[in-house]
N, C-alpha and C positions, 0 to 999 in steps of 0.2 A: 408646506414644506414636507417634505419624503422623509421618513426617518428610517435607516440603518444600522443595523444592530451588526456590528464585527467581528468577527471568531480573532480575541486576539491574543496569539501565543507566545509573545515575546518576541520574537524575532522580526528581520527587518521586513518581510513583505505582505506581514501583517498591519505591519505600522506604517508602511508606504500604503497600504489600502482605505488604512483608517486616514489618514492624508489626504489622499487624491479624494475621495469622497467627502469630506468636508470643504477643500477648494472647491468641490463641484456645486457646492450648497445644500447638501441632506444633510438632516441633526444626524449626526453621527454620537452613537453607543458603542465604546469598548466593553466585550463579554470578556471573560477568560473561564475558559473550563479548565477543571481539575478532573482527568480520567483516572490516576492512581495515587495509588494511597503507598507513600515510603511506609514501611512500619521496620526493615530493616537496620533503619540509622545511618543508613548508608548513603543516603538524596541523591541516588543515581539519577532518577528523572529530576528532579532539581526544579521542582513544581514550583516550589516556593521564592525560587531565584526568579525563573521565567514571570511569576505575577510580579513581582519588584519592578520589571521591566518592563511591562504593561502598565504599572501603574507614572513611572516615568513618560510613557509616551504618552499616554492623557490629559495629564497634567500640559506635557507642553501643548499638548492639540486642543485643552481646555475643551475638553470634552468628558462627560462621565463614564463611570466605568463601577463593573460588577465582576464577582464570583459566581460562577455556579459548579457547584459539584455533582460529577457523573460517574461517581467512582461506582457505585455498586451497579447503575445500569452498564457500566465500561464492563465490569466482570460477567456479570449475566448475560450481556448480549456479544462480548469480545470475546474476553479471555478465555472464559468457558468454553466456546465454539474451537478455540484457536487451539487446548489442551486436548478436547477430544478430537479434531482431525490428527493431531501430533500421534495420540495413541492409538488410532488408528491406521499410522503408517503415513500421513499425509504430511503437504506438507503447506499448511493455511498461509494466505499474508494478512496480516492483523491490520496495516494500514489498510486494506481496503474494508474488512470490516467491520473499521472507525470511522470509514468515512458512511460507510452503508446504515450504520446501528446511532450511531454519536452524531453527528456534525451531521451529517443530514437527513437526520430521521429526529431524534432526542433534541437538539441541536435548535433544529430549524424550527419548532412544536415551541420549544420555550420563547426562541424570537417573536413568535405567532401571538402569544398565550401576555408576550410585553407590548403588543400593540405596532411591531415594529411594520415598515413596508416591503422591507426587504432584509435579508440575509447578507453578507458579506464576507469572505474568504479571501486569503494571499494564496490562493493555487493558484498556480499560472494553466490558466485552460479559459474559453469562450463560450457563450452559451446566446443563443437567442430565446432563453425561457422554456425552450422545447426541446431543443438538441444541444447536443453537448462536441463543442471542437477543441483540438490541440492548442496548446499556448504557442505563442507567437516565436519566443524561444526553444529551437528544439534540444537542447541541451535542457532544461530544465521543464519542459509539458509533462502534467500530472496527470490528462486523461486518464491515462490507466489507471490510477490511484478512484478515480470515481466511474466507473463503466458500472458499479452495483447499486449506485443509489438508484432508490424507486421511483421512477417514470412519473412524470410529474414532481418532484420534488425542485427540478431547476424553475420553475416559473415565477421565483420568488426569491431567489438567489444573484448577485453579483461578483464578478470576476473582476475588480477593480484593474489588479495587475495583469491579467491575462495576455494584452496588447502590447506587454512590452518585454524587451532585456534582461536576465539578471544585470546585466551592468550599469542600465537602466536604473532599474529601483536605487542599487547603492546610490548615486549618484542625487538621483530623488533625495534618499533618505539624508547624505551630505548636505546636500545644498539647505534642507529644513534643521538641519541640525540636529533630528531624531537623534537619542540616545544608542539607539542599534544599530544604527549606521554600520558600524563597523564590526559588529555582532557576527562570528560565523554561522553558517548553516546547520540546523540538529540532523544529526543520522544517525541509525538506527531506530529500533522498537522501543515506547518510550519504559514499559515494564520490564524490560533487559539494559537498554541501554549500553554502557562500555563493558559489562560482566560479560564473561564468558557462557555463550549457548547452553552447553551441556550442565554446567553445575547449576545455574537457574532451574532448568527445569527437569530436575533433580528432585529438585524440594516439592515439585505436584506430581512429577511421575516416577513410578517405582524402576529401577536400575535392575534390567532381565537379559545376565549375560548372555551372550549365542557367538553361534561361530559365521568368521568374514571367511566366505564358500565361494570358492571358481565357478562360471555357469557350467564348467567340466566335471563339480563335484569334489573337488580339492579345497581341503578345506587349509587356509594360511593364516588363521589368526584368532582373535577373540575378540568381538564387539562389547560393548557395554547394555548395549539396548537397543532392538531394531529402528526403536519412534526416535533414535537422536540422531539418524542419517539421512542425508536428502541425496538423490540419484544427481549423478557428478560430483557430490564431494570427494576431495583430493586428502584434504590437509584433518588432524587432527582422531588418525585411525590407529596411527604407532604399527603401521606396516613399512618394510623397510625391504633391505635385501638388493641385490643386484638386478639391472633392466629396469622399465620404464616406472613410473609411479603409479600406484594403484590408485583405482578409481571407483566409487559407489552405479553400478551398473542395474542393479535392482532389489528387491527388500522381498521377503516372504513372512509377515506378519503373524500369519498361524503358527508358523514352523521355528520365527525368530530367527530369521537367517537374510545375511545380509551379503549380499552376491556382489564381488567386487571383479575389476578385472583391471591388467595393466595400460597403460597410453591414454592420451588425451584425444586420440581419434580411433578407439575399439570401436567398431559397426555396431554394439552392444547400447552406446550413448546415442544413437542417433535413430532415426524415425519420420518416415515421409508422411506419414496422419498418423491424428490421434482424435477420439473420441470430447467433450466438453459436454456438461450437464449444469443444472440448477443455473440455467441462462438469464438474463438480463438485458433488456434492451430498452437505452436511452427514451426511443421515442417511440417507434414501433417496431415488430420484424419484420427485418428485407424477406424479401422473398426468394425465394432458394430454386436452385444451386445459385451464390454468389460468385464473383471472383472480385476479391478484397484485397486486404493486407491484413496482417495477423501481428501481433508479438506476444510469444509465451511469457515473460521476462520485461522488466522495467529495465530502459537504457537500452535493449536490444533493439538495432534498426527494424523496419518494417518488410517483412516476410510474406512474397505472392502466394495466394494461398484462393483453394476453390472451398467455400461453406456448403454444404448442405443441411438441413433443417429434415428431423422427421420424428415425429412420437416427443416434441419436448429437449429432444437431446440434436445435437451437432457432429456433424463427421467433418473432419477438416482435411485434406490434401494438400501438402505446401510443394509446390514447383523444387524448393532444395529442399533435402532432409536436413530434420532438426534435432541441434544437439543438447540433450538432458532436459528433456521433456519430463518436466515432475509432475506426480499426480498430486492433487491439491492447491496446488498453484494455478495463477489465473493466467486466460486468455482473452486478449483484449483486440476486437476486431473493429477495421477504418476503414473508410469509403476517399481518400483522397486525408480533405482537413476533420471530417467527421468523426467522433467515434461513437459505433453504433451500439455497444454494448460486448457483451463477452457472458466467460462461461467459465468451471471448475473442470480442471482438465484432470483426467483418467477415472472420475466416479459418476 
């Protein structure tokens, strides 16, 4: 018999995973990891709540279940990363380098190190061991969320739910009567959480007023700090005034200056290529010049787009110009259902 070690975070399609793999016949092991550490008092992440909930779904699946904590490798290999792209003007996604650093690097080592055969996750995505495809739901495909784990790291891994529904799973999780059935879905960053952006990271990076500057050199305002803006943001500038709403159009980090402009369609937000570096690919590199699909953005549809590959770094050309092209942010490139890997766009 196969045995399965499950990343399981309380929620329901963790516990629809550890389910279907037990009907299937693997001894199934619930893990729960602990990436941070509340010391606020505040239980924004709600660590403590989420194993409660793990520990309920075990029990009914009559299967065992463990702790491990990854808090201090979460900070050295996440957070840390995640503060200094911030300070350096960028703008990181920390889910993908939980899933790159944690869950399937740290993650899958301790599965390894307990004897298990495989790995087990609730991402809704596919994998034949080798390549990595969209989940069957395109409303909720996480591909994008794993285009950085390290090549080789799916061949030991299961997508339990990948094939199906969210409406699916609920249903699943109904009929077995799991505890989280009815459980909603966690969103956001689990070290922020519902807290407001800027005063969080507040407390690791220093507040270095500058001025919100027209690319004409008109200066209308006063930022708080270049590293707390991402190009397109709208909301949360305390600019005002008559005509269209201002918009984050580009950042000058030396300078601390943060270049705004009016409309949600100024030519200033948009962009027919853009460069990607520190690339990543699933199984191996296509061969170049491609013509793919692209998405800068999780939830944005799939954007025609030509690759080309040279020195390590990516040029991309998309058929439509694209709007708010952040640097820092990833880009995650498909071949139809495949995804082949991706890249950090504008460094």
């Amino acid at each position: 018999m196969k045995t399965v070690i499950v990343g399981m975070s309380g929620g329901v399609d963790s516990s629809v995973s550890a389910y279907l793999l037990k009907e299937q016949g693997y001894q199934v092991i619930g893990l729960f990891m602990k990436n941070w550490e509340e010391t606020d008092g505040e239980g924004h992440c709600q660590s403590a709540k989420e194993y409660e909930d793990v520990v309920k779904v075990c029990n009914q699946l009559e299967i065992p279940y463990y702790s491990v904590n990854f808090v201090e490798e979460y900070r050295e290999s996440v957070f840390k990363e995640f503060l200094a792209g911030i300070e350096s003007g960028l703008t990181p996604n920390p889910d993908i380098l939980c899933n790159r650093e944690i869950k399937f690097k740290a993650f899958l080592k301790k599965a390894k190190e307990l004897g298990a055969d495989f790995l087990a996750t609730g991402h809704y995505c596919l994998t034949d061991g080798h390549r990595l495809f969209r989940g069957l739901d395109p409303e909720k495909d996480q591909s994008y969320f794993l285009y950085a784990v390290e090549p080789g790291s799916l061949q030991n891994v299961l997508f339990p739910i990948g094939h199906l529904q969210k409406k699916e799973v609920r249903e699943i999780a109904r009929k077995a009567n799991l505890a989280t059935s009815e459980k909603k879905d966690s969103t956001g960053i689990c070290f922020i959480g519902k807290r407001d952006f800027k005063p969080f990271l507040s407390r690791y990076i220093s507040l270095k007023p500058g001025p919100f500057q027209t690319l004409s050199g008109q200066i209308v305002g006063q930022h708080d700090g270049a590293a707390f803006y991402t190009i397109g943001q709208r909301k949360g500038m305390g600019l005002g005034g008559e005509g269209d709403a201002w918009y984050v159009v580009g950042k000058n980090m030396a300078k601390n200056i943060v270049y705004v402009e009016r409309g949600a369609d100024h030519p200033a937000l948009f962009t027919s290529h853009l460069e990607a570096s520190q690339l990543t690919w699933i199984h191996q590199p296509p061969i170049s010049p491609l013509r793919c699909t692209a998405k800068i953005r999780y939830r944005q549809s799939d954007q025609p787009c030509t690759l080309t590959l040279s020195d390590g770094k990516a040029t991309i050309h998309f058929d439509t110009p694209q709007r708010a092209a952040t640097p820092g942010q990833s880009i995650v490139f498909y071949l139809d259902q495949e995804c082949l890997g991706g890249g950090i766009i504008g460094i």
